[in-house]
N, C-alpha and C positions, 0 to 999 in steps of 0.2 A: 504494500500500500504506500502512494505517497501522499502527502500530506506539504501545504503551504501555508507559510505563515504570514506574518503582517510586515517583515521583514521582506516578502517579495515585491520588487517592483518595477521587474524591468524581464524581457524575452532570457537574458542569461539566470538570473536568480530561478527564473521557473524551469530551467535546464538544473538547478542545482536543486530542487526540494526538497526534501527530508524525505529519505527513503525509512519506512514502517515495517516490519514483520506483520502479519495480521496475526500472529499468535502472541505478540506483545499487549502490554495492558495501559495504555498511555492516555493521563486525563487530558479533556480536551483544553482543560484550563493551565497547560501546561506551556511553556513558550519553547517552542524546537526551532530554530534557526534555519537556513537553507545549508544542502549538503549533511546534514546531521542525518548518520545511521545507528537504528535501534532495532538489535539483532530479537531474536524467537526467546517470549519467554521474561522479556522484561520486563519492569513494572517503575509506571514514574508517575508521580504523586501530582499534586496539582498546583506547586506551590514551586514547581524546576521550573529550572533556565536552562537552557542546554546551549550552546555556542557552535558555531558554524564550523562544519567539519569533524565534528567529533562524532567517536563510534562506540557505542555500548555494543558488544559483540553477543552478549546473550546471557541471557537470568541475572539480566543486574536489577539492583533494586534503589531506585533514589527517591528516599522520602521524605515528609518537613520540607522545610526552606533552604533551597539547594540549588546555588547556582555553578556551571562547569562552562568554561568559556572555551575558546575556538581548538581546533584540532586534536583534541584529546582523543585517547583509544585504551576502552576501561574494557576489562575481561574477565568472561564470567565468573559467578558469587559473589560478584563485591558488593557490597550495602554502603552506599553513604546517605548520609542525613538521620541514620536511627537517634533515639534519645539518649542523650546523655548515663553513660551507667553512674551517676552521682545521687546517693540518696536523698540530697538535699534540692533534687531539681523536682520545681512543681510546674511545669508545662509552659515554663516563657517560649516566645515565639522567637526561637536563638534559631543560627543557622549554621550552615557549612559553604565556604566560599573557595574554589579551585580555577588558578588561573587557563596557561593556553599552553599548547605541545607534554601535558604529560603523560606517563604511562603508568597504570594502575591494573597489576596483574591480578590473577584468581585468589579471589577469598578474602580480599581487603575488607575490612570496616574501617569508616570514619564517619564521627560520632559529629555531635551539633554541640555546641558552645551551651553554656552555662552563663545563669546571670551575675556569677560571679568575676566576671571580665566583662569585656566587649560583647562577651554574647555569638561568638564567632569562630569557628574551627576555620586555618584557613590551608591552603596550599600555595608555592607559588608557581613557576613557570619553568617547564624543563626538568621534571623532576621524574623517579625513576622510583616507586613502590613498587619492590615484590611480591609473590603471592604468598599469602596470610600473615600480612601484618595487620596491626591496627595502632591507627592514632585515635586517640582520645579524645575528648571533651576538652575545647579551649588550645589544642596546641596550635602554633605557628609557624609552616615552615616555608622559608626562604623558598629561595631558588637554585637549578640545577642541583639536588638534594640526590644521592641515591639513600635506600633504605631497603637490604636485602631480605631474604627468606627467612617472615617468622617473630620479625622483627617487634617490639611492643613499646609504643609510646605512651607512659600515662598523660594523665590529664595536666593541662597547664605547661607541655612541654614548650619550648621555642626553640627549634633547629636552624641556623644559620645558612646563607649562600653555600652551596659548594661544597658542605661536610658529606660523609660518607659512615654510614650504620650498615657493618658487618650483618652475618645471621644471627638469630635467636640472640638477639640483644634485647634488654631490659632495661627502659630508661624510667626512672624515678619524677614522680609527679615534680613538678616546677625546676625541675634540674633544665639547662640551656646549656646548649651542644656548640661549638664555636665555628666559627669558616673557616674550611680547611683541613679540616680538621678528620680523623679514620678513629674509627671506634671498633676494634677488634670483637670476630666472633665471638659469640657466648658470654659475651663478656654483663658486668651489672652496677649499670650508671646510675651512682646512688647521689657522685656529688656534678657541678657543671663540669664540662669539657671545654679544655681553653680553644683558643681558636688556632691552627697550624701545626695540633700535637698530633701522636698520635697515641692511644690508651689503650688498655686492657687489663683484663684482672676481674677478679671480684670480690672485692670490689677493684672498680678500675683505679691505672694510674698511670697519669703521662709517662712513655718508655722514650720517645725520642722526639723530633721535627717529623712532621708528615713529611720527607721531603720527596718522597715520588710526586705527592699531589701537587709541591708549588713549582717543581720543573716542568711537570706537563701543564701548567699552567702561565710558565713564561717569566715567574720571579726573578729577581735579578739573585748572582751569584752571593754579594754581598751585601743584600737582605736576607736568605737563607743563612748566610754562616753568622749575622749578628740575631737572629733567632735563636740559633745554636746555641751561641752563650748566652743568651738569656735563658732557653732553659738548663743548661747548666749550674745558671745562679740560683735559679728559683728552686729546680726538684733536686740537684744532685747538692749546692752549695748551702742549699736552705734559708736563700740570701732573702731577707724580707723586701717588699715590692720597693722602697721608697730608694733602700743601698741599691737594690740590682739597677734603680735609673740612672742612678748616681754615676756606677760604675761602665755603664753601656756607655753614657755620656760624656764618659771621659775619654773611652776610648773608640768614640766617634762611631759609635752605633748603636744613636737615640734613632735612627730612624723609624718614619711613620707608621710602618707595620710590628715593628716592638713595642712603640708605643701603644699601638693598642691589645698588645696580650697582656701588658701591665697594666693597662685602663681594667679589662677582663678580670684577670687575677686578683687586682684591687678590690672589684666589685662584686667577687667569689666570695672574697674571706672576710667582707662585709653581710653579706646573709649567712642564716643558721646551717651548719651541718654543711656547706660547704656548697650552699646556693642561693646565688645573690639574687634570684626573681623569689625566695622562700617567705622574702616580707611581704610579699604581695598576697600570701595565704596570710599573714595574720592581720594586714587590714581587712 
């Protein structure tokens, strides 16, 4: 079946209309874009946006308030928009928001936001969910994100640009994941992750510099090796954030992107248990 929206307005757009399964279950109060495929077996609520070019391949289920913007390609069992599993949520009209180009493999869930934030689960663009993970209620994550097989984000997480989550990883409600940053398989993210480490353990703990990820990223040489010794100062010399400035500074590597793992790490061992978004649960 295809199906046009209010979106169409010209002889090309009605070449591109949202192609339908007819064993799909799609309310009509639903907004589907042109080019939008919605494979056998779906079901989308009355309350979706769905973006142009994007493809539910089959038995997905988008319910609540849930918008999924252009070229995305979600695959079957994945649920987005269910209710928050928070006991404390009584039916606000919170949503899930997911930008444009990402991939959401089989058995994903992600949950709708709480009225304890913004109200807002979101995702951002370029991002790479495998199959049977789930994010939670209120997380926030960047862009170009992967997040492999199995993977579990509580509630309140906020993942950064460009980090990378291993398999069966276990991330801790309001714990923040940094850019750059590789979170080794199995591992159990109790406290943040700085931003260009890379961790493991369980509980985890920065082992080195990501630096595969900021060579294939294009970093200069000599941003890499004044990272280096910043984490040297921080996890191997136990140098507290204010000396390790001190010291980078002297020796002419305060640069921009050390500065801010020391903004980070400042703002870690400023909240409880070793996460600085934790004051945000006790407001």
């Amino acid at each position: 079946m295809e199906v046009t929206s209010k979106a169409v307005t010209n002889d090309r757009d009605v070449a591109m209309a949202a192609s339908i399964d007819p064993r799909a279950a799609v309310d009509p109060r639903a907004e589907i874009e042109p080019g939008v495929e919605i494979g056998p077996f779906c079901v989308v609520g009355p309350d979706v946006s769905i973006g142009r070019g994007t493809k539910l391949e089959g038995n997905v289920t988008l319910m609540g308030r849930v918008t999924i913007g252009n070229h995305n390609r979600v695959y079957p069992g994945v649920v987005i928009g269910g209710a928050p599993q928070d006991i404390t949520y009584q039916g606000e009209n919170t949503e899930v928001v997911i930008g444009d180009h990402n991939v959401i493999r089989e058995a994903v869930t992600i949950n709708r936001g709480t009225a304890k934030e913004e109200g807002i689960t979101s995702v951002g663009d370029h991002c790479y969910i495998m199959a049977c993970g789930h994010i939670a209620h209120d997380c926030r994550l960047g862009d170009r994100i992967i997040i492999a097989n199995g993977s579990m984000l509580g509630g309140h997480v906020h993942v950064h640009n460009d980090a990378t989550l291993s398999g069966v990883v276990a991330v801790h409600h309001f714990a923040t994941i940094g850019s750059y940053s590789f979170v080794s398989g199995m591992s159990r993210v109790i406290q943040d992750v700085p931003p260009f480490m890379l961790v493991e353990g369980q509980p985890t703990r920065p082992r080195c510099v990501n630096i595969v990820a900021l060579k294939r990223n294009d970093f200069p040489l000599d941003t890499i090796r004044a990272l280096t010794e910043a984490y040297k100062l921080l996890y191997r010399g136990k140098v507290n954030v204010d000396d390790a400035r001190e010291i980078l500074r002297t020796n002419g590597q305060l640069v921009p992107t050390v500065n801010h793992l020391l903004s980070f790490v400042d703002d870690q061992r400023e909240g409880r248990y070793g996460r600085g978004r934790e004051r945000r649960r006790a407001a």
